[in-house]
C-alpha positions as CSV (number, residue, x, y, z in Angstrom):
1,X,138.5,106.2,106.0
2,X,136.0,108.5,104.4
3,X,137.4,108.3,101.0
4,X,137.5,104.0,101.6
5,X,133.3,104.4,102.5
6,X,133.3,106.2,99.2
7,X,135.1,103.4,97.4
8,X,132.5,100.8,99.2
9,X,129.4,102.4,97.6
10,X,130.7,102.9,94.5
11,X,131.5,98.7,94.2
12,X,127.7,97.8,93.4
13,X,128.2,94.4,95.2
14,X,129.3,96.1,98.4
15,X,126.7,98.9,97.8
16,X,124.0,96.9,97.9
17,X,124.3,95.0,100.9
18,X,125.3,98.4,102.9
19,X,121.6,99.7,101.6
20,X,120.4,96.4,102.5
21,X,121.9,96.6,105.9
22,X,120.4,99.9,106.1
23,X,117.2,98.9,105.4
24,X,117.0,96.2,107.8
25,X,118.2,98.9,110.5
26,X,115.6,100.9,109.7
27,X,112.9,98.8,110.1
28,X,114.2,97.3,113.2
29,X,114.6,101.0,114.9
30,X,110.4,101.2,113.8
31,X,109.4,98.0,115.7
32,X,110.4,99.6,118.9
33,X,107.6,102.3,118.2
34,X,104.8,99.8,117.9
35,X,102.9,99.3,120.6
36,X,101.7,95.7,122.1
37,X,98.0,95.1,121.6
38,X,96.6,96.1,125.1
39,X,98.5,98.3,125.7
40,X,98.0,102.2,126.3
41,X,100.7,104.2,124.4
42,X,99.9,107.8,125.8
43,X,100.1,105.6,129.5
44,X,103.2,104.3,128.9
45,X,104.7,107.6,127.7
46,X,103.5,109.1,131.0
47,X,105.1,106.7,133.0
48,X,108.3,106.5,131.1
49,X,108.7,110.2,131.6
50,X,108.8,109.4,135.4
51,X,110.9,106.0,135.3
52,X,114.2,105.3,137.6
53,X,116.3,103.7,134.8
54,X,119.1,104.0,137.4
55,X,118.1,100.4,138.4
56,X,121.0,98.2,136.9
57,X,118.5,95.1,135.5
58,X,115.9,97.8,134.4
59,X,119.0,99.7,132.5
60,X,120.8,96.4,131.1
61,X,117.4,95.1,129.8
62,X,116.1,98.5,128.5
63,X,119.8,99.2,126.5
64,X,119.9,95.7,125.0
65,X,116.0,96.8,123.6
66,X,116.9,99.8,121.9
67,X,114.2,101.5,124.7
68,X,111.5,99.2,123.0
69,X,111.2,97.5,126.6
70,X,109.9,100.3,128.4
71,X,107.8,101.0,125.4
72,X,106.3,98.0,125.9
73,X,106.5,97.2,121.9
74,X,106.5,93.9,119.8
75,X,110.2,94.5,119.8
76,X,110.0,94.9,124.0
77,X,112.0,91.9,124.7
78,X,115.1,92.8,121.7
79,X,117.7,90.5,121.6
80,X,118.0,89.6,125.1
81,X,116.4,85.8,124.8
82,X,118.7,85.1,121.5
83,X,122.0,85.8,123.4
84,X,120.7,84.5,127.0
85,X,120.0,81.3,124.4
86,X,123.5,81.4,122.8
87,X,125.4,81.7,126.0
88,X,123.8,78.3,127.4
89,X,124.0,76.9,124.4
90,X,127.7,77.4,124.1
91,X,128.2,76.9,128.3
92,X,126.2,73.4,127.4
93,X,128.6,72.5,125.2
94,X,130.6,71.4,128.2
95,X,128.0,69.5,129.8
96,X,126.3,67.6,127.3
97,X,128.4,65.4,125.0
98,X,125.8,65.6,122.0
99,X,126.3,68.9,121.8
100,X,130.2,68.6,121.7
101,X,130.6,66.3,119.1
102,X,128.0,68.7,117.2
103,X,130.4,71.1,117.4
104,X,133.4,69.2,116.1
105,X,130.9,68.5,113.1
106,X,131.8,71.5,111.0
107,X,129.3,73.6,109.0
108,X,127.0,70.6,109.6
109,X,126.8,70.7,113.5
110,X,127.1,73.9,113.8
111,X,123.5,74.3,111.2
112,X,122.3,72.2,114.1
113,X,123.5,74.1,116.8
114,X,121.8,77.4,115.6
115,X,118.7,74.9,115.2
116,X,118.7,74.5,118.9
117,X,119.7,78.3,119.7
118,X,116.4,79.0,117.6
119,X,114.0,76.9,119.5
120,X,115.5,77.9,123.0
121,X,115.3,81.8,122.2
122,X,111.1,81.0,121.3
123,X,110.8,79.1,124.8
124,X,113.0,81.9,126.6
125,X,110.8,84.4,125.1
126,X,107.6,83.0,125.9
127,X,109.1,83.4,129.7
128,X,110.5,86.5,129.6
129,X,107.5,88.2,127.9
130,X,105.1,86.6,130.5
131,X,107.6,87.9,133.4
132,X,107.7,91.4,131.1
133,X,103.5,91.2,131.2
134,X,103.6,90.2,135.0
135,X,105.3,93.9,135.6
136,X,103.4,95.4,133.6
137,X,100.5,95.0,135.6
138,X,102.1,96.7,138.2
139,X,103.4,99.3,136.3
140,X,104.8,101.0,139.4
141,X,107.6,98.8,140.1
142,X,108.7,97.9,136.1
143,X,109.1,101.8,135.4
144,X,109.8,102.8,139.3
145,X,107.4,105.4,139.1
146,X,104.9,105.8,142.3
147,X,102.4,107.4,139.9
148,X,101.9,104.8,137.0
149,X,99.2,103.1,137.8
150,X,98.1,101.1,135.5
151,X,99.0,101.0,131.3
152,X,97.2,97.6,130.2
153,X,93.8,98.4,128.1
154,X,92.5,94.9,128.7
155,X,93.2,92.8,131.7
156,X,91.9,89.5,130.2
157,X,93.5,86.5,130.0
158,X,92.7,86.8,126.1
159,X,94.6,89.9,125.8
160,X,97.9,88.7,128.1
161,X,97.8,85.6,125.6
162,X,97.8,87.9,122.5
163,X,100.7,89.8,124.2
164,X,102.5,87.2,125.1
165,X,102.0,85.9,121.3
166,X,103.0,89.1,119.5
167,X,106.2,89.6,121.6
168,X,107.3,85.8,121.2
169,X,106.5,86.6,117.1
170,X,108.5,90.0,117.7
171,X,112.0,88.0,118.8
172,X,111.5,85.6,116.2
173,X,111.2,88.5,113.3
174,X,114.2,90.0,115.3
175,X,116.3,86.7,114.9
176,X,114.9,86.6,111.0
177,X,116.1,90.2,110.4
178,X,119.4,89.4,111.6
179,X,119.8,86.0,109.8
180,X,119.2,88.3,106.9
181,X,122.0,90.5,107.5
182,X,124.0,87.8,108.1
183,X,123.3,86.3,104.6
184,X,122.4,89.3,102.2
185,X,124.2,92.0,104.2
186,X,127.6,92.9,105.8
187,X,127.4,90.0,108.2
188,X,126.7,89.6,112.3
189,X,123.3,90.2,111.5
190,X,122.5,89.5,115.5
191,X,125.4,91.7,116.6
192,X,124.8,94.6,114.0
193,X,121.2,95.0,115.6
194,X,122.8,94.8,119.4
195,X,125.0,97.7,118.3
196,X,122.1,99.8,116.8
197,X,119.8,99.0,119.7
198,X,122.9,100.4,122.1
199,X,124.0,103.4,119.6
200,X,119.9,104.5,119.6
201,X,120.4,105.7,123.1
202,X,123.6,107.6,123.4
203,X,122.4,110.7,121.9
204,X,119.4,111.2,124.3
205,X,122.0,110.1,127.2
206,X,124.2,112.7,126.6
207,X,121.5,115.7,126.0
208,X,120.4,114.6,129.7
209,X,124.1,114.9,130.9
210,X,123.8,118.4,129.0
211,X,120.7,119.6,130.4
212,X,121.3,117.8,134.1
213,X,124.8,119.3,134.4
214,X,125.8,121.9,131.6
215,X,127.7,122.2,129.1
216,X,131.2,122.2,131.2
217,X,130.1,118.6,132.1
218,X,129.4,117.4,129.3
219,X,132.2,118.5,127.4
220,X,134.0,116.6,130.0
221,X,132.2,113.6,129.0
222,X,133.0,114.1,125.2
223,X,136.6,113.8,126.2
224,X,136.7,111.3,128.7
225,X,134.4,109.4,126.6
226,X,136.8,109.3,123.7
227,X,139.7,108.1,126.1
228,X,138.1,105.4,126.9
229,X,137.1,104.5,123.2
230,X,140.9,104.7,122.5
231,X,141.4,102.2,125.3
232,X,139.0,100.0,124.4
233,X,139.8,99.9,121.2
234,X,143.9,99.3,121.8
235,X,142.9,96.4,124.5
236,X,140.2,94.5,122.3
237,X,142.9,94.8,119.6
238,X,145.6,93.4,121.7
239,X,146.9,90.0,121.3
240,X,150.0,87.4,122.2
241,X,151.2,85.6,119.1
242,X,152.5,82.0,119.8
243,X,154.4,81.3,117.3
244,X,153.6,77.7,115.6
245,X,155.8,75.5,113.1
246,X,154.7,72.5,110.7
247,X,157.4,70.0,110.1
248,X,157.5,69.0,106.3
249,X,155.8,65.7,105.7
250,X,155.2,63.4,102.6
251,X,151.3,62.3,101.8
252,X,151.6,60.3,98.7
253,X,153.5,62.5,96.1
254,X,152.9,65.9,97.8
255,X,154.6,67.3,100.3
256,X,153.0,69.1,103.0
257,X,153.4,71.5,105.9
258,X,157.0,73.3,106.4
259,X,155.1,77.0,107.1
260,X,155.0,78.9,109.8
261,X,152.2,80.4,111.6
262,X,151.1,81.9,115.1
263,X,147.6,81.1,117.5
264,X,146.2,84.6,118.3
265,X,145.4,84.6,122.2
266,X,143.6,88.1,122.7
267,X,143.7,90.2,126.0
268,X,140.0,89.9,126.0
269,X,139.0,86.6,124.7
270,X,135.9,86.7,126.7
271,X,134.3,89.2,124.9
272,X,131.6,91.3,126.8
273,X,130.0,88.1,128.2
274,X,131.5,88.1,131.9
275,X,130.0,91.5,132.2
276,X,126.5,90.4,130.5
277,X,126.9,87.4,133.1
278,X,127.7,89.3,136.6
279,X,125.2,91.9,135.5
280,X,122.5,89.4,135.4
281,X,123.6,87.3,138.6
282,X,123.9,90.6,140.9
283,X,120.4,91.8,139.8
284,X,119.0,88.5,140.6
285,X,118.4,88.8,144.3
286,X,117.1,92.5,144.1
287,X,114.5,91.2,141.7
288,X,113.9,88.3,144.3
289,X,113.3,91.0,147.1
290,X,111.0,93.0,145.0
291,X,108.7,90.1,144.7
292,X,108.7,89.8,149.2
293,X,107.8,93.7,149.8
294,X,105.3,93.7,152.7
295,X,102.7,96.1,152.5
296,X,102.7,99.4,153.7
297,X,103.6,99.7,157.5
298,X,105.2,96.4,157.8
299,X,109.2,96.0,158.0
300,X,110.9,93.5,155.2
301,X,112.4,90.5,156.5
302,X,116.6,91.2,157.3
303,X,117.6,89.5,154.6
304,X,115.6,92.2,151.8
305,X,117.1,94.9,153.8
306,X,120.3,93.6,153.1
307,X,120.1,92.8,149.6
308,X,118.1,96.5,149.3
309,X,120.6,98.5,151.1
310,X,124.1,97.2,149.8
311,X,122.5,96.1,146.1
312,X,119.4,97.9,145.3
313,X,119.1,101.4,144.2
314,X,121.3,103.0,142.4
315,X,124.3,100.7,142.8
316,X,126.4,103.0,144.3
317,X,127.4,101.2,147.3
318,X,131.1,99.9,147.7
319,X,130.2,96.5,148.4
320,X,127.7,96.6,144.9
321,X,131.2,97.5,143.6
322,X,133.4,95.0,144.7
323,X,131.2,92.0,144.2
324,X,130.6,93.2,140.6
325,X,134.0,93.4,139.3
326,X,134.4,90.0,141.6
327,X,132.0,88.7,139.5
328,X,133.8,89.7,136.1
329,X,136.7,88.6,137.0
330,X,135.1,85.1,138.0
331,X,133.2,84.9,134.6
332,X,136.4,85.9,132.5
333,X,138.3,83.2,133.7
334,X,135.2,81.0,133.6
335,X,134.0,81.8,129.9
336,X,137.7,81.6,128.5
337,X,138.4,78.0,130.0
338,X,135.1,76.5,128.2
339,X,135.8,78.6,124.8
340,X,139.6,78.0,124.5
341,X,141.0,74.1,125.2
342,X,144.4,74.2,125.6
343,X,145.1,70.6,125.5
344,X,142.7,70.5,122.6
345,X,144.6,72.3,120.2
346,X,148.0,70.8,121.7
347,X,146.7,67.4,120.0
348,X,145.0,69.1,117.0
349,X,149.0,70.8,116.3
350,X,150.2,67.4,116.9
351,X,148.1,65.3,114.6
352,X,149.3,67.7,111.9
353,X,152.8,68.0,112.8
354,X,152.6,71.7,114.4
355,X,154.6,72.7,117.1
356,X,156.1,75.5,119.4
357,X,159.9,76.2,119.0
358,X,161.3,75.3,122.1
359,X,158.4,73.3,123.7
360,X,157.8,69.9,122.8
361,X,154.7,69.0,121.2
362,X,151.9,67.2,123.6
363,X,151.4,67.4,127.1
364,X,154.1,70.2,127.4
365,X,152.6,72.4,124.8
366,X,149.5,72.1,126.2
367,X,150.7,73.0,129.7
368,X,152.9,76.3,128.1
369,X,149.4,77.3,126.6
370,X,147.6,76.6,129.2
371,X,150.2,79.4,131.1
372,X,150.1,81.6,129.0
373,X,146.5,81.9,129.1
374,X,146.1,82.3,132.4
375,X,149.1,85.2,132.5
376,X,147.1,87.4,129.6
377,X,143.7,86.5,131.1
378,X,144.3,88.4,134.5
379,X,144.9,91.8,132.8
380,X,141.8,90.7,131.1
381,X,139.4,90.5,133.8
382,X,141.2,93.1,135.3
383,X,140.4,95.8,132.4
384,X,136.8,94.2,132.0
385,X,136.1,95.0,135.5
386,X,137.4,98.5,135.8
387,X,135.2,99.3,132.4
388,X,132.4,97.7,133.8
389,X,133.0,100.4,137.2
390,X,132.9,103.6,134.8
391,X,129.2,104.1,135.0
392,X,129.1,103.8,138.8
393,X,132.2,105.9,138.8
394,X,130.1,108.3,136.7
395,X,127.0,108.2,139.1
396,X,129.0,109.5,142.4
397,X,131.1,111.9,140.4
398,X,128.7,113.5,138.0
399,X,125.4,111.5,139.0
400,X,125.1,110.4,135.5
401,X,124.6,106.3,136.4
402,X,122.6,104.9,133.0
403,X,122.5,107.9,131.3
404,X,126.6,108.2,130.8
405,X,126.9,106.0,127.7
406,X,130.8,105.2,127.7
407,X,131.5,102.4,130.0
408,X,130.2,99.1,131.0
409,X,128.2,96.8,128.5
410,X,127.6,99.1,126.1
411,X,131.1,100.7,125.5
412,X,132.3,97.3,124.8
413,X,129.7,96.1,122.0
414,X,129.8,99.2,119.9
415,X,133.6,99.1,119.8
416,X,133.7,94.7,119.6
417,X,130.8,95.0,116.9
418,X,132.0,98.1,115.0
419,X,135.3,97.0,114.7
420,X,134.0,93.4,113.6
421,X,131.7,95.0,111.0
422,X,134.8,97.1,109.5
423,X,136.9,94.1,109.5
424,X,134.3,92.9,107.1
425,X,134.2,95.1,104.9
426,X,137.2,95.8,104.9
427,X,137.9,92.4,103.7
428,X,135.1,92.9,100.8
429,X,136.9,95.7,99.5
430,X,139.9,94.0,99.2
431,X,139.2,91.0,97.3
432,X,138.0,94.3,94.7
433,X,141.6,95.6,95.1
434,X,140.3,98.7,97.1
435,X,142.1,100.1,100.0
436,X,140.7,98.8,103.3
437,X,139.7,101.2,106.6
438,X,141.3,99.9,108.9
439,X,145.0,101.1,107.0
């Protein structure tokens, strides 16, 4: 593998758009340092050094940011409206038919499609960094930190406009730096920045395992953390094969079709989505409880003691557990019946004489893929909800929560992105004749 990164740099095409990828990286990883205007820098460092990050939404929204949210930087909001935007988009796809026949378009409506991804990441970014802004004025329950008082230079209405501006601008230069690695780089522009945001903060999570529970402990986590690479790794690689014939067919004087092929159904079609999806819906009822705190003295209604005792805090509790992996397991199933139409590509086969040996072509193949969907999609959900568990395994066993770096959301980018990413160029190198890494 090292001598194949050797080969890559020494192709000057493939050279070039590493360095460019590089670059791009780099000056990503330096927007997360620049503060909003308004805000105090040495203030937020203070109260950063005393946040609860063990919150789940607080932890989700601070990893997908690279830290930059709890910096309160231009690049505070990070990715988070573009793929909240691309996951209606594509869930909208089954409601609206415009949007359907867009994506049967081709290249075409699928330029259009990013059109409308583009314009609904501004208008979610407006909202989220007036949401971000709202917290920040009470610094004490954004960074959970009794003693933050207050980190805004300038309380005007001016100043929360310019804020709200500059972090809108900030997602829009995010989505513009990752159309460029997309074009001029090694590809998944979007996705390369998601990984670097996530990879940013596993060496300062494992120094904190390290100084929190010595080096026995940490070791540990070196190995288990590797285990669970190698699963990840063998499961997202893992597919069933359906095997797929074209019958030979005359069109004018060629003849066509007579090849065989297979459709690739993955363990994990999904993706990390479910996860991204019952992270979000869980959190949503603390953040809803946050906003009804009585004041001092006063008991919360029943219904905030509820949601604070079995789903606030840390997220320790059994039941926290239980409807979280419920949750994955609902959104597997849900994600992979909009992304994958069995009936669809039933027709698609038979309009171009395709077919499964043994299963006649139409309604029947449909209903066998249709099966055999379901059959791979409950190991599935099953393996994204035990890897979505491992950090609040981690948190009763070693009371590492957010800072142990090798399970949940994050696990499952850097190995979906960085296997993606090798793929790729991989596949440069061997339209150069080079040996590929992944061989």
């Amino acid at each position: 593998m090292l001598s194949a990164f050797g080969r890559a740099f020494k192709t000057p095409d493939l050279r070039r758009k590493l360095l460019f990828t590089l670059g791009i990286i780099t000056l990503y990883r330096l927007g997360t340092f620049v503060p909003t205007p308004g805000v105090s820098y040495s203030l937020v460092e203070q109260c950063v050094a005393g946040a609860d990050t063990s919150s789940g939404f607080l932890g989700l929204a601070n990893l997908f940011s690279g830290g930059a949210m709890l910096n309160i930087s231009i690049f505070a909001l990070g990715s988070r409206p573009y793929i909240t935007a691309s996951i209606i988009t594509q869930l909208l796809t089954v409601v609206i038919p415009r949007f359907e026949e867009l994506k049967k378009e081709g290249q075409a409506g699928q330029t259009k499609m990013t059109q409308y991804t583009r314009y609904l990441t501004i208008a979610l970014a407006v909202l989220q960094s007036a949401t971000l802004i709202t917290f920040a004025r009470n610094p004490s329950q954004l960074f959970g930190n009794p003693g933050c008082t207050n980190i805004l230079v300038d309380d005007s209405m001016v100043t929360i406009l310019i804020m709200v501006l500059t972090m809108t601008a900030g997602t829009g230069l995010i989505m513009w730096l990752g159309e460029l690695i997309t074009d001029k780089g090694v590809g998944n522009g979007m996705s390369v920045l998601i990984f670097t945001s996530i990879a940013a903060y596993f060496p300062t999570s494992l120094w904190r395992i390290k100084e929190d529970s010595g080096w026995d402990i940490f070791l540990a986590v070196i190995g288990i953390g590797f285990l669970i690479i190698a699963l990840v790794v063998f499961v997202e690689q893992s597919q069933r094969r359906i095997p797929v014939q074209y019958a030979k067919r005359m069109v004018g004087r060629q003849m066509y079709g007579g090849t065989s092929t297979y459709i690739p159904l993955k363990v994990n079609m999904a993706g990390v989505i479910p996860v991204i999806f019952a992270s979000s819906l869980i959190m949503l009822p603390v953040m809803i409880a946050q906003f009804n705190t009585p004041a001092l003295g006063v008991d919360p209604p029943q219904w905030v003691q509820f949601v604070n005792r079995y789903f606030g805090g840390e997220g320790s509790h059994p039941v926290y557990m239980l409807t979280f992996v419920a949750l994955t397991i609902f959104f597997t199933f849900f994600y992979v019946s909009i992304t994958f139409n069995p009936t669809e590509v039933a027709d698609n086969m038979k309009r171009y004489g395709g077919f499964i040996p043994g299963i006649r072509a139409g309604r029947p193949t449909a209903q066998y893929l249709a099966y055999v969907l379901n059959r791979i999609t409950v190991p599935g959900a099953i393996y994204l909800g035990l890897i979505a568990l491992i950090p609040l395994i981690a948190l009763r066993v070693i009371n590492a929560d957010q800072n142990f770096p090798f399970g949940g959301t994050s696990i499952l980018i850097i190995v979906g992105v960085g296997l993606e990413t090798l793929k790729q160029i991989e596949s440069q190198l061997q339209q150069r004749h080079y040996e590929g890494f992944l061989k």
